[in-house]
C-alpha positions as CSV (number, residue, x, y, z in Angstrom):
1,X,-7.3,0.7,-1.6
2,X,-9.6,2.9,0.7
3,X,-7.6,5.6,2.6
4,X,-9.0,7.9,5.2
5,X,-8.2,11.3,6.9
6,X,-9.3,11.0,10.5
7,X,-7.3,14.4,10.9
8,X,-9.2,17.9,11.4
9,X,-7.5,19.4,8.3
10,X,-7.4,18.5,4.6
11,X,-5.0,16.4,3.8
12,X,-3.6,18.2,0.5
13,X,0.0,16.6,-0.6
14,X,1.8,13.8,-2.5
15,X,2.6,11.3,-0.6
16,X,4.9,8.0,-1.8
17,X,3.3,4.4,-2.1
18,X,5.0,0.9,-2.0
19,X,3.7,-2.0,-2.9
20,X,5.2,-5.0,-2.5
21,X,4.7,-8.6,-0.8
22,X,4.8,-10.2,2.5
23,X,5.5,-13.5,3.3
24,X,5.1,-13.5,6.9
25,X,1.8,-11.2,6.8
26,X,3.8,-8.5,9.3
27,X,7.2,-7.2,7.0
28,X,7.2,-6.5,3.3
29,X,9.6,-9.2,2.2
30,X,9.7,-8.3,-2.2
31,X,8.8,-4.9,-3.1
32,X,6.9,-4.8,-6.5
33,X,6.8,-1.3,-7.6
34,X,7.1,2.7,-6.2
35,X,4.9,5.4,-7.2
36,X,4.4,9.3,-5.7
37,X,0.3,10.1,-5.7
38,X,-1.4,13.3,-5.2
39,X,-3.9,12.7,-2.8
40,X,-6.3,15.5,-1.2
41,X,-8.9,14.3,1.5
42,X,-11.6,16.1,2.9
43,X,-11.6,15.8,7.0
44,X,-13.5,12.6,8.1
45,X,-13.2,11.6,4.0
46,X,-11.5,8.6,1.9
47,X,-9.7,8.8,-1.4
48,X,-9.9,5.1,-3.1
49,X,-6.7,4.6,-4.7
50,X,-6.6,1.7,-8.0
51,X,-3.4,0.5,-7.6
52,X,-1.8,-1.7,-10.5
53,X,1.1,-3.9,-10.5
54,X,2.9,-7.6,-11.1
55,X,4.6,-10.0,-10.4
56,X,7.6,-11.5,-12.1
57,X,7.2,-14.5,-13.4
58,X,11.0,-15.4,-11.1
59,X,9.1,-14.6,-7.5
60,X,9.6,-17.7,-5.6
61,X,6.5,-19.6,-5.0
62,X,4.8,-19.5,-1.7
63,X,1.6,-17.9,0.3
64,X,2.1,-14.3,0.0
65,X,0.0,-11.2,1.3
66,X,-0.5,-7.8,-0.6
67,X,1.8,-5.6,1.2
68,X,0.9,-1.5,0.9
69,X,2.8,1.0,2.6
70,X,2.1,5.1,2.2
71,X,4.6,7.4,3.4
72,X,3.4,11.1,3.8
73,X,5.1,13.9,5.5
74,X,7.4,11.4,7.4
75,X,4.6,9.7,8.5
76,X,4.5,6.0,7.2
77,X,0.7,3.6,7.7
78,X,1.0,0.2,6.6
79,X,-1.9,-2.7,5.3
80,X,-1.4,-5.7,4.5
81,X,-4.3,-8.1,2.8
82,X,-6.6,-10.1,5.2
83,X,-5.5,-13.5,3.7
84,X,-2.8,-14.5,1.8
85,X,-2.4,-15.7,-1.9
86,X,-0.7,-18.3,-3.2
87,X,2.4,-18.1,-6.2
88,X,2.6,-21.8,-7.7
């Protein structure tokens, strides 16, 4: 995952990521995993973040999208993958 800092200021703090599914490509619908990541980004610069995780072998099968939500400072910015996948 690429993130940016558009800002004027480094942005130098920990800020909490969720990842988790969704099956109507707008809302997270399963939430996978929760992890807090020091991030510190130049202004105008990215940080690319590897970000691991699964799926129980229980999720209900269906077309799904990757679901990534970063919430820093209060401030929450949400993606969500371009197409979906599909969980036979």
């Amino acid at each position: 995952m690429t993130i940016t800092n558009k800002g004027n200021i480094v942005a130098d703090a920990g800020a909490l990521v969720n990842i988790g599914l969704s099956a109507d490509g707008k809302f997270e619908t399963v939430s996978l995993r929760s992890l807090h990541q020091k991030l510190k980004i130049k202004p105008d610069g990215v940080a690319k973040l590897r970000l691991k995780f699964s799926i129980a072998k229980s999720q209900s099968a269906g077309d799904y999208f990757a679901f990534v939500s970063i919430v820093r400072n209060g401030a929450q910015a949400t993606a969500l993958s371009a197409s979906p996948f599909t969980i036979v």
